[in-house]
N, C-alpha and C positions, 0 to 999 in steps of 0.2 A: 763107420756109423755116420748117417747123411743127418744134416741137423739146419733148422733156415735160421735166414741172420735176422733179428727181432728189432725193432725200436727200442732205445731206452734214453731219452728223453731227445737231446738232438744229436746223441752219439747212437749206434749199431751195436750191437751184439749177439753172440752164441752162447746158448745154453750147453752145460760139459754134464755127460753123465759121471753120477755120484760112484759109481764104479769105478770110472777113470780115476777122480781126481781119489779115491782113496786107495786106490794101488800106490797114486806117487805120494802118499802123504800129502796132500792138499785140502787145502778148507775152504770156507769164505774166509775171505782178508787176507788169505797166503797174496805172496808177489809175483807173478808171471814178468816174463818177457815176452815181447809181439813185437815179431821181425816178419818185415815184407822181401821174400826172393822172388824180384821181377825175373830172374833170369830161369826160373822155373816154373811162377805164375803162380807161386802159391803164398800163407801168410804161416807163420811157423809160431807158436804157444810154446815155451818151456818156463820152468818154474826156474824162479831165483834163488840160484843156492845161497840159502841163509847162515849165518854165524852161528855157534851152538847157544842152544838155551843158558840161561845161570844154572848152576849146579840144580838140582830139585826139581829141575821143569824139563818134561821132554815135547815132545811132539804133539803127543795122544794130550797131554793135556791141556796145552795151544789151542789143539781143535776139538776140545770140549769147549773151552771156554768161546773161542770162536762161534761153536753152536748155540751156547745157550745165548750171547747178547744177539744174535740174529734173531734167536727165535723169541727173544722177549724184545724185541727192538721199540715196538712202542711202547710197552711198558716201562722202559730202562729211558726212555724218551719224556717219558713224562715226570718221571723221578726227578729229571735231571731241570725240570722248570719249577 
């Protein structure tokens, strides 16, 4: 999947299709790792394997909530002044 590298404010980035990150179990806020292998010229993405939830919370529900404060993010912003 060819994808271009975007500004985002004085850092770079790439946009990941929602497909990808929800095969690996990934959200917004999940933790990646970003290693550069000069000796192959390329930059490598893997997700940080995290410690388990407290009993009662798994995954799905991390990245529900993960979804909703994005998606209310200025309204959770404004709450919060």
């Amino acid at each position: 999947m060819r994808r271009k590298i975007c500004a985002i404010g004085n850092s770079r980035g790439v946009s990941l299709p929602v497909e990808a990150l929800e095969k690996l179990k990934l959200a917004v806020g999940s933790e990646v790792e970003v290693q550069l292998d000069e000796e192959h010229g390329r930059i490598v993405i893997e997700p940080v394997k995290q410690d388990k939830y407290p009993e009662g919370v798994d995954a799905e529900f991390v990245s529900q909530v993960n979804d909703f404060i994005e998606h209310y993010k200025p309204a959770l912003k404004k709450l919060a002044e």
